[in-house]
KERO-629381 format. One record per residue (C-alpha): residue in one letter; x, y, z. Coordinates in steps of 0.1 Angstrom, whole numbers, plus 2048, in hexadecimal, padded with zeros to 3 digits. Example, Ala and Ser with C-alpha at 12.3 -4.5 7.8 and 13.67 -1.06 7.14 Angstrom:
BEGIN
A87B7D384ES8897F5847
END
This chain:
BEGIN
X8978877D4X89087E7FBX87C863806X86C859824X863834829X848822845X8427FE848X8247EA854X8147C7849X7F47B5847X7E6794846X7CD78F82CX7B876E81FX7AD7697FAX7AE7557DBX7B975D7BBX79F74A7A2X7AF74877FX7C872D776X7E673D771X7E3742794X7EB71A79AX7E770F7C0X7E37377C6X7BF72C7B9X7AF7267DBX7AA73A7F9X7CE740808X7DD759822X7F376F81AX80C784834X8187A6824X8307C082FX8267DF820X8407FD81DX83481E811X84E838803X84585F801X85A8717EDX8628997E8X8788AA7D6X8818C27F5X87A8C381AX8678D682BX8718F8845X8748D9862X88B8C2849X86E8AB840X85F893826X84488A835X83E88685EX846860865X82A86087FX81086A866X81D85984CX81B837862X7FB84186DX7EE84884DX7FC82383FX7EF814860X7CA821858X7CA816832X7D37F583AX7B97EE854X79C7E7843X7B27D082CX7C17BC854X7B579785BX79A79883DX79077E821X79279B804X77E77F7EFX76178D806X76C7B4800X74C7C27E9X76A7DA7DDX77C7C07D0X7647AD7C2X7717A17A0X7947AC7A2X7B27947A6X7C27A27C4X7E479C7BFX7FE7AE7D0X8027C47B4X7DE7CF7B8X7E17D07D9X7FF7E97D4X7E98017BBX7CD7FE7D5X7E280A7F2X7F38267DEX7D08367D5X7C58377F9X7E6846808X7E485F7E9X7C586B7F3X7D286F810X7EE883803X7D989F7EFX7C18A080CX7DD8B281EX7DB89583CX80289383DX80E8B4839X80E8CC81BX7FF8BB800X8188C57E5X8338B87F9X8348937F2X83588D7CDX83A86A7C8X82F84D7DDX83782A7DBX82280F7E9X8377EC7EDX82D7CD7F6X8427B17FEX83278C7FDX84D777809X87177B80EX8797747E6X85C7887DAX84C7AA7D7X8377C47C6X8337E67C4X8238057B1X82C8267B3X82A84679EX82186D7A3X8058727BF
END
C-alpha cells in the first residue's frame, strides 16, 4: 500500500457541554494540526498517489469554513459534541466526496483515507476507513 500525506491546522473555539467533559465544559480554543493520508494500492502511469498540490488544496478548502470559528454557532453542528474525533469523521466525509467526485485525480485511485487530528503534543485522534 502507498500513502501520500498533507498537513494543515486550524484554530477553532467551542465548548463541550456534558460533564464528562470537566473544565472542557466551557467555551475553549482549540489549535489542531490536521494530516490527511490517501492511500492506493498502486500508482498511477506518473508514479502517483495522489498530486500533493491537490491534495493540499483540497485539505486547505475543507478546513476553511471550520478556521477562526466558534463551532458552538455552526447550525451544522448544532447538537453534536465536537470532539476531535467528530471532527476527524467530519473532515474525512468532505475530503471523500472529494475523492469520488474525481477532484484529485482518478477516483478509484485513492482507496483509503485517513483524517488525523492532533490536539496537543500528547494527544490525537483520527478516523479513517475505505472512501
Amino acid at each position: 500500500m502507498f500513502a501520500v500525506e498533507v498537513r494543515d491546522h486550524i484554530m477553532i473555539a467551542h465548548s463541550l457541554r456534558s460533564p464528562v467533559f470537566g473544565p472542557a465544559q466551557g467555551v475553549h480554543g482549540a489549535t489542531f494540526i490536521v494530516d490527511a493520508a490517501f492511500y492506493a494500492t498502486d500508482l498511477d502511469a506518473e508514479g502517483l498517489v495522489v498530486d500533493i498540490g491537490l491534495a493540499t488544496e483540497a485539505l486547505s478548502e475543507v478546513l476553511a469554513p471550520l478556521r477562526y470559528k466558534n463551532l458552538d454557532e455552526a447550525a451544522e453542528f448544532a447538537g453534536q459534541f465536537t470532539t476531535t474525533e467528530f471532527l476527524c469523521r467530519h473532515i474525512f466525509d468532505q475530503l471523500a466526496a472529494r475523492i469520488r467526485g474525481g477532484e484529485m485525480g482518478d477516483a478509484t485511485r485513492v482507496t483509503r483515507l485517513r483524517i488525523t487530528l492532533h490536539e496537543s503534543h500528547v494527544a490525537r485522534a483520527w478516523f479513517e476507513r475505505e472512501v
